[in-house]
C-alpha positions as CSV (number, residue, x, y, z in Angstrom):
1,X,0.0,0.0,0.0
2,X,1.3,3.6,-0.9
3,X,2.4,5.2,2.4
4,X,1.0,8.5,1.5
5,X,-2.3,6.6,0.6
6,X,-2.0,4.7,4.1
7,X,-1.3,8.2,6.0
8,X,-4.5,10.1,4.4
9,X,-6.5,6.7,5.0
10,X,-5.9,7.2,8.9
11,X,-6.2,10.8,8.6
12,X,-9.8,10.4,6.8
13,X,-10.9,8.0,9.3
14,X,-10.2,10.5,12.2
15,X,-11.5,13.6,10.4
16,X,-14.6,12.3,9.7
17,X,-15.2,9.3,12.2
18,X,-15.8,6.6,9.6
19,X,-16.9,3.6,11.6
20,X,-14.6,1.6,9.4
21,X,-11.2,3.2,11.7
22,X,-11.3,-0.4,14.0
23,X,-10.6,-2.3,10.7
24,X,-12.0,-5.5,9.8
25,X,-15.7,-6.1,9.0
26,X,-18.6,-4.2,10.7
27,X,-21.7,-6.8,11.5
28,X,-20.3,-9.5,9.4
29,X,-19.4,-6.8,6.3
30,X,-16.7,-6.1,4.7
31,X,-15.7,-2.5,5.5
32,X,-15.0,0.2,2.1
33,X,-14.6,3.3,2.9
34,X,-14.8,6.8,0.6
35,X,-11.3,8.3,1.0
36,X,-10.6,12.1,-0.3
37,X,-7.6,14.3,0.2
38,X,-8.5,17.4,2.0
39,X,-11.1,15.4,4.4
40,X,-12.3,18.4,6.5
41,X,-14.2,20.0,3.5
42,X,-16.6,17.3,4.7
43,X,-17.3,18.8,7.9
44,X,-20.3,21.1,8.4
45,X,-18.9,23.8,9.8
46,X,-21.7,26.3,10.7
47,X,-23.4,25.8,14.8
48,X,-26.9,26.3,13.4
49,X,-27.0,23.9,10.9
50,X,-24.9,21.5,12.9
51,X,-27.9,21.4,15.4
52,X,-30.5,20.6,12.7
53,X,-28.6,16.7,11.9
54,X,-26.2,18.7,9.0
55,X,-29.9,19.4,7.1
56,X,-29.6,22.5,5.5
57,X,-28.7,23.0,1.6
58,X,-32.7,24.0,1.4
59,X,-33.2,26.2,4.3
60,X,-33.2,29.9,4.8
61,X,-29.6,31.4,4.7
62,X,-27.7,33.0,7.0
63,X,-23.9,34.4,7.3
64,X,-22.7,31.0,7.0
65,X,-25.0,29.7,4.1
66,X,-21.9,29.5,1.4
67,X,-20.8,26.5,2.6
68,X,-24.2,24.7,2.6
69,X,-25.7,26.2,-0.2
70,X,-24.4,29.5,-1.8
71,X,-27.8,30.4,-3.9
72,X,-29.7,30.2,-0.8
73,X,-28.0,33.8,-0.5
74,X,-29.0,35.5,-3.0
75,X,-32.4,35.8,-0.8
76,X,-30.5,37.8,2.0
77,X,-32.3,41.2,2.8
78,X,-31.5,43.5,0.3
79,X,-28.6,46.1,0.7
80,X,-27.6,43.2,4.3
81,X,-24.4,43.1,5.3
82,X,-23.4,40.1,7.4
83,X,-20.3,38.6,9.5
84,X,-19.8,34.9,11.1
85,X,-17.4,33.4,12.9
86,X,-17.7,29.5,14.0
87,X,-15.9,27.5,16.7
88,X,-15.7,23.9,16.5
89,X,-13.2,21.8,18.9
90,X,-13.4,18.5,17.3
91,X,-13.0,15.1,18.3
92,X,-11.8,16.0,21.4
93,X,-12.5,12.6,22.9
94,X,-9.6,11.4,21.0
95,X,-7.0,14.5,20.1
96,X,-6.8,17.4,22.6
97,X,-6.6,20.2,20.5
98,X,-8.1,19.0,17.0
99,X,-10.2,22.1,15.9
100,X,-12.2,23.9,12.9
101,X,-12.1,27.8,12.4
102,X,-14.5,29.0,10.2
103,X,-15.1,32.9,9.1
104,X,-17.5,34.1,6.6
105,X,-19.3,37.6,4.9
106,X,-21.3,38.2,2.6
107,X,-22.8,41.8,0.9
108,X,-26.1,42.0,-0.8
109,X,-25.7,44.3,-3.5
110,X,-29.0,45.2,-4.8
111,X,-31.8,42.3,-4.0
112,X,-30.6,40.0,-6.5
113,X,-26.8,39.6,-6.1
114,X,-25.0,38.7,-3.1
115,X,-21.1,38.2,-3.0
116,X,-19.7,36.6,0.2
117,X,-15.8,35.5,1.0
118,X,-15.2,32.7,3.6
119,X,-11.9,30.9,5.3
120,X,-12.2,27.5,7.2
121,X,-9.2,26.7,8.8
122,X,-8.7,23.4,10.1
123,X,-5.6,22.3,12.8
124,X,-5.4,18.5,14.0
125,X,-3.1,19.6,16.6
126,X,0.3,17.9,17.5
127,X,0.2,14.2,15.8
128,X,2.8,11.7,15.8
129,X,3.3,10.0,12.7
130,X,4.2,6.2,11.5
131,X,4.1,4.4,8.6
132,X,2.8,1.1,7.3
133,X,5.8,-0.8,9.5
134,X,5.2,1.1,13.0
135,X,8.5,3.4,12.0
136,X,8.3,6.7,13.0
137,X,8.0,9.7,10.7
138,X,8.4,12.5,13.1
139,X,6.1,14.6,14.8
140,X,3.5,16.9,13.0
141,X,1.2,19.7,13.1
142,X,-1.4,19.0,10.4
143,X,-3.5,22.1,9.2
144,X,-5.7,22.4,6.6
145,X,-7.5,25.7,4.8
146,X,-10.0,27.1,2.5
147,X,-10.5,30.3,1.0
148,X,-13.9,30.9,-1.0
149,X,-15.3,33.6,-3.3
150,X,-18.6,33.6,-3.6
151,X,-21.8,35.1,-5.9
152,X,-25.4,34.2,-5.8
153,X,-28.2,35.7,-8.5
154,X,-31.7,35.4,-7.9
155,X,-34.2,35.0,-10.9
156,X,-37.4,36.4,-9.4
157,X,-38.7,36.0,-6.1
158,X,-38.9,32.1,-6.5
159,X,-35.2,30.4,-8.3
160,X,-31.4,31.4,-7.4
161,X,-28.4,30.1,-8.7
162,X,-25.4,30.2,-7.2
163,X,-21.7,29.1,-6.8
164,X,-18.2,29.2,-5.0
165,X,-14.6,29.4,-6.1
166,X,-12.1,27.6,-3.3
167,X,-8.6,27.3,-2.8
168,X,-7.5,24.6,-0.5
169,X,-4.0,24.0,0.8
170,X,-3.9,20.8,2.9
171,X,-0.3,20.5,4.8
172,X,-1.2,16.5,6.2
173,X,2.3,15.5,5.8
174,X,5.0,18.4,5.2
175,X,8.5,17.9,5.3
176,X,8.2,14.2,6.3
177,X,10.9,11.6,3.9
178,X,10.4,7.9,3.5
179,X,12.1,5.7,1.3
180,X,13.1,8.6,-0.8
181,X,9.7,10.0,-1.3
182,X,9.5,13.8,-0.1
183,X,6.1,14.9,0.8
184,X,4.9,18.7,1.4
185,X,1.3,20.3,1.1
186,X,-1.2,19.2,-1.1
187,X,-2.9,22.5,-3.6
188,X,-6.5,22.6,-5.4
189,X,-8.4,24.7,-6.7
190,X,-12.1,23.2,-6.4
191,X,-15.7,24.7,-7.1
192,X,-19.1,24.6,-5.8
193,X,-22.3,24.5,-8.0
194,X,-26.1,25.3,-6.2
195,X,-29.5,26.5,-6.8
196,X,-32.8,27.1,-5.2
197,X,-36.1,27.0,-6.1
198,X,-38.6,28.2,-3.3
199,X,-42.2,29.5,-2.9
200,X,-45.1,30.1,-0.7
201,X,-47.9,27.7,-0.1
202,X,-51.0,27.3,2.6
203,X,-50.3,23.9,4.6
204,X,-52.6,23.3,7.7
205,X,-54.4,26.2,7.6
206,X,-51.7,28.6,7.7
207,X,-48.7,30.3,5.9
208,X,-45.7,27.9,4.9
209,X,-42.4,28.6,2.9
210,X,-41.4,25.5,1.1
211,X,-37.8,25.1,-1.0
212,X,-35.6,22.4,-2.6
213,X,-32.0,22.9,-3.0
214,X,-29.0,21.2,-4.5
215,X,-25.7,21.8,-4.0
216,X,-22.5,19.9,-5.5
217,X,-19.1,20.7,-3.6
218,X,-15.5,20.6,-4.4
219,X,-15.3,19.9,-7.8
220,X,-11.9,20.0,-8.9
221,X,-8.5,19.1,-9.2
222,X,-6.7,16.3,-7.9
223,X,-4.6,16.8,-4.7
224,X,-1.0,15.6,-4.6
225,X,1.0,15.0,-1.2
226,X,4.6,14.5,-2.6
227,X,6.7,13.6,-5.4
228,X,5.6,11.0,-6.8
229,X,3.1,12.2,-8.6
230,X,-0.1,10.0,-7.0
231,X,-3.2,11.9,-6.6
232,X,-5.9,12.3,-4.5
233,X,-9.7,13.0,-5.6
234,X,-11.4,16.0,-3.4
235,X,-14.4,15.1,-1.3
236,X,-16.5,16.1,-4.2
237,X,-20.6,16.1,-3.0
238,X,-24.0,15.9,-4.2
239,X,-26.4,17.4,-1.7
240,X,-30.4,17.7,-2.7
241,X,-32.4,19.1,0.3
242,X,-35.9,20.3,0.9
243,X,-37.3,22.3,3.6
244,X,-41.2,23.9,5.0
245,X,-41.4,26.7,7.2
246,X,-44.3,26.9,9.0
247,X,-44.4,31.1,9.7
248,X,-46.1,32.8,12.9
249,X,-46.6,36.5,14.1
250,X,-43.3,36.1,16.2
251,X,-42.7,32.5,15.7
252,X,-41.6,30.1,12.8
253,X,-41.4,26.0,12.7
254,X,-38.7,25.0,9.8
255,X,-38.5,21.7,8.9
256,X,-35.5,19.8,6.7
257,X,-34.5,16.9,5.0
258,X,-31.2,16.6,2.9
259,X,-29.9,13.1,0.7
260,X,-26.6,13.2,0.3
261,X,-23.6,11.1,-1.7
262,X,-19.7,11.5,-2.2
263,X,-19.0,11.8,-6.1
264,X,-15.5,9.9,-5.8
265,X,-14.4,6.7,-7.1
266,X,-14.8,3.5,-4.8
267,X,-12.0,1.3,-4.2
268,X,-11.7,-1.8,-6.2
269,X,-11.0,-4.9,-4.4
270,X,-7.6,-6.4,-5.2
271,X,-5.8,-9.6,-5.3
272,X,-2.7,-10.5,-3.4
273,X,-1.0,-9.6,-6.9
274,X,-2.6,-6.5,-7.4
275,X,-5.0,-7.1,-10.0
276,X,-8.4,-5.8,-9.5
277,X,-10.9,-8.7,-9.0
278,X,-14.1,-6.4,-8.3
279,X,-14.8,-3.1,-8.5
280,X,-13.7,-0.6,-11.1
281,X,-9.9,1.0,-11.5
282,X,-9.6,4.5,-9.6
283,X,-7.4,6.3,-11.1
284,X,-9.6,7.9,-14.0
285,X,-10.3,11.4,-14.4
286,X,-12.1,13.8,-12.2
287,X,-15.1,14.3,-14.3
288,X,-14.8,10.1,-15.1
289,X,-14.9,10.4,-11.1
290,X,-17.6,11.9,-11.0
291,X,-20.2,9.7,-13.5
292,X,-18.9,6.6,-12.8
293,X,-19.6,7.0,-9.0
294,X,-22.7,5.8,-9.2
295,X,-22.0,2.5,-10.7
296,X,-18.3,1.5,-9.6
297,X,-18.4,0.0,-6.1
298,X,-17.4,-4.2,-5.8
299,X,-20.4,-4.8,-3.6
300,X,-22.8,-3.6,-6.7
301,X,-25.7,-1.7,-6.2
302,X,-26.3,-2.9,-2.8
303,X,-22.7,-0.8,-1.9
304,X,-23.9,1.8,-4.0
305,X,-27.3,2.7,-1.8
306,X,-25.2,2.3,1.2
307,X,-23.4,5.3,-0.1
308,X,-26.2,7.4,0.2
309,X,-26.6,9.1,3.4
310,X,-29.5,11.2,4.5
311,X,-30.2,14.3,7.2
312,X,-32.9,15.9,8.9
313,X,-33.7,18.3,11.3
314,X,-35.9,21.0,12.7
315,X,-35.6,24.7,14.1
316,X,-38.3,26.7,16.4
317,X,-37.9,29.9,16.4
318,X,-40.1,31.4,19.3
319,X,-40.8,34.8,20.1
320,X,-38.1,36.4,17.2
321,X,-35.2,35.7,20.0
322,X,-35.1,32.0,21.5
323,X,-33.9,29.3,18.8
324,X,-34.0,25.5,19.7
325,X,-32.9,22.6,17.3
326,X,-32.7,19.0,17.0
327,X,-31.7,17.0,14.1
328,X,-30.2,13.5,12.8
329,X,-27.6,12.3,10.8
330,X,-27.6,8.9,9.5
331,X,-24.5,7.4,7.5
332,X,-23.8,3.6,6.5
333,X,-21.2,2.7,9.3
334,X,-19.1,0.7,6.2
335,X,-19.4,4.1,4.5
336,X,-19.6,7.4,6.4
337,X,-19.6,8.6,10.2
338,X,-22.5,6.8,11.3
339,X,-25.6,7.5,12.7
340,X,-25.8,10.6,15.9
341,X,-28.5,12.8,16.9
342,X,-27.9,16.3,17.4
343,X,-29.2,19.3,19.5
344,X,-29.0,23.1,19.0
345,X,-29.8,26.5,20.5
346,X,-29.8,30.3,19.7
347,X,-30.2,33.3,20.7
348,X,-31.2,36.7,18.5
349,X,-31.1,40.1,19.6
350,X,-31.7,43.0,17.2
351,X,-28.5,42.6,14.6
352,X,-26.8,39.8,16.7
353,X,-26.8,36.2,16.3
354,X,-25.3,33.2,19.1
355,X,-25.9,29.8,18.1
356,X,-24.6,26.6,19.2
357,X,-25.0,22.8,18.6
358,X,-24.1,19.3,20.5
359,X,-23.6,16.0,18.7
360,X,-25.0,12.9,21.3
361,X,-24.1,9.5,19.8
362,X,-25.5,6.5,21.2
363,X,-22.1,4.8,21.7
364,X,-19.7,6.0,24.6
365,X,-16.2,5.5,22.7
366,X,-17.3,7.5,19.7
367,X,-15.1,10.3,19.0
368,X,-18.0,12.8,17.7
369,X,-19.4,12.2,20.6
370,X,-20.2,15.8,22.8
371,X,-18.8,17.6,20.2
372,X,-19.7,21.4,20.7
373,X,-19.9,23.9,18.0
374,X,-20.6,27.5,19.0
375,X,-21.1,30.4,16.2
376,X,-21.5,34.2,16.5
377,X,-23.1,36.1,13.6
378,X,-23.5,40.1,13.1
379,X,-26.1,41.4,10.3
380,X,-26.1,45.1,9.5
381,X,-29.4,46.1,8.3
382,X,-29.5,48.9,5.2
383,X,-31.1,52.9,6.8
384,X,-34.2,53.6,5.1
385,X,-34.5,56.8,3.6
386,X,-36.8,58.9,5.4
């Protein structure tokens, strides 16, 4: 196995939790995880949304909508300004000081067009490394970023289109030599596509806002970790959402449900030779990636479904102030980060946001579980002419 390969396997497993991390089979199945470069793209890393089970890409946006689902912004109040800023300490059950940093803004121009800027910045703290044979590498502090620019247009009151432009820089393995191979940070330059169609409907007697959104993430180049020359897909994603918000005098019920699937190749199984005796080859193109998704897993289309994973949640907004949120995540345990529950809570007063979430798993040696996310948002309001 290529070390780099082995390395960003372990590194994936952390990042996101797959269950697969204790090896072997889970419940009598052979385990096959998705592995990306640049894992922590795959981490939701707003507090509100985090509370609502990761359901999102079709609910009203906020100051941290460009990472769920940039057309969604495009329906910001015209002339807004807005600034977030999200905390996440993650995995702390397992690494001390593991973290995600996110920072975003956005600026409605004129009702229809909204540009917004965002940095996630991601540290894994102080990790000792190995390779395959238990040799050590050295010790490390991983980090990972993104920087986004983003636009959203809205066409009429009811369909938005929108999309970002990232550059990630991963630095998993910098400076670290092993057998001759030199390995330093990985660079990509990756895109999001979305859109949003929404509209007003009666539903149980009263006034409702219901949307579908789609979002697909990180499409782009390949990532490379060293010299010699292997390449990583990004955690390209295909998110399709919808969302009903039941609207009060000073309340509002919004409920969500996203489906959601990795657009990367599966690994093949292979013989003791190397020669692939299921599955499809890997190494292909980004956009032969992409298509062939769908139909390249070993297990057939049973794998395939288990690659689909699903969210849903709900947010109460009471009075115009108090926020409460609960939500759940389900994920194929031979495929993604399992199944948790989460919780959320906010507060709003005049231009200010606070929002945080709290992931509950139901087993006790998870590392998501407790993980806390806490997010601060500021909207500026345009003056009205007198």
């Amino acid at each position: 196995m290529n070390r780099i390969f082995f390395l960003l396997t372990l590194i994936a497993l952390v990042v996101t939790d797959v269950a697969a991390q204790q090896g072997g089979d889970i419940n009598g199945s052979r385990t096959n995880s998705l592995i990306a470069a640049a894992p922590f793209l795959r981490i939701t890393p707003g507090a509100r949304i985090g509370g609502m089970g990761n359901a999102g890409v079709a609910v009203e946006a906020d100051a941290h909508s460009a990472a769920i689902n940039a057309a969604s912004m495009a329906y910001l109040p015209e002339g807004s300004t807005g600034i977030g800023l999200t905390y996440t300490p993650w995995m702390r059950n397992l690494v001390p000081d593991m973290n995600l940093s996110y920072l975003s803004g956005y600026l409605n121009l004129d009702g229809r067009n909204t540009i917004g800027a965002s940095l996630r910045y991601f540290s894994m703290g102080s990790v000792n490394l190995t390779d395959d044979n238990s040799l050590e590498l050295g010790t490390a502090r991983p980090t990972e970023l993104a920087v986004d620019i983003t636009y959203a247009r809205s066409f009429g009151k009811e369909f938005a289109l929108g999309g970002s432009i990232r550059f990630i820089n991963s630095s998993l393995f910098t400076g670290i030599t092993t057998s001759g191979m030199q390995t330093g940070p990985g660079r990509a330059l990756a895109a999001d596509i979305s859109g949003i169609y929404r509209t007003e409907a009666m539903m149980f007697g009263g006034p409702a806002n219901w949307s579908v959104g789609v979002n697909v993430s990180n499409i782009g180049t390949k990532m490379s970790y060293s010299n010699t020359g292997q390449q990583y897909f990004l955690p390209t994603e295909l998110k399709l959402g919808s969302a009903v918000a039941f609207v009060g005098n000073e309340s509002k019920l919004t409920l969500a449900l996203d489906v959601n699937k990795l657009l990367i190749p599966t690994q093949p199984l292979y013989s003791a030779d190397g020669k692939i005796i299921s599955g499809r080859d890997p190494n292909r193109s980004v956009p032969a990636g992409i298509f062939g998704s769908f139909n390249d897993a070993p297990g057939g289309i049973n794998e395939e479904l288990k690659e689909i994973g699903f969210s849903t949640g709900l947010e109460l907004l009471f009075r115009n102030m108090a926020v409460f949120r609960a939500g759940y995540n389900y994920q194929d345990a031979q495929k993604g980060d399992g199944s948790y529950f989460t919780l959320g809570a906010g507060f709003k007063y005049q231009i200010y946001s606070i929002d945080m979430s709290y992931l509950v798993t139901s087993e006790r040696s998870n590392p998501l579980a407790n993980t806390l996310r806490f997010g601060l948002a500021v909207n500026f309001l345009p003056r009205r002419g007198k």
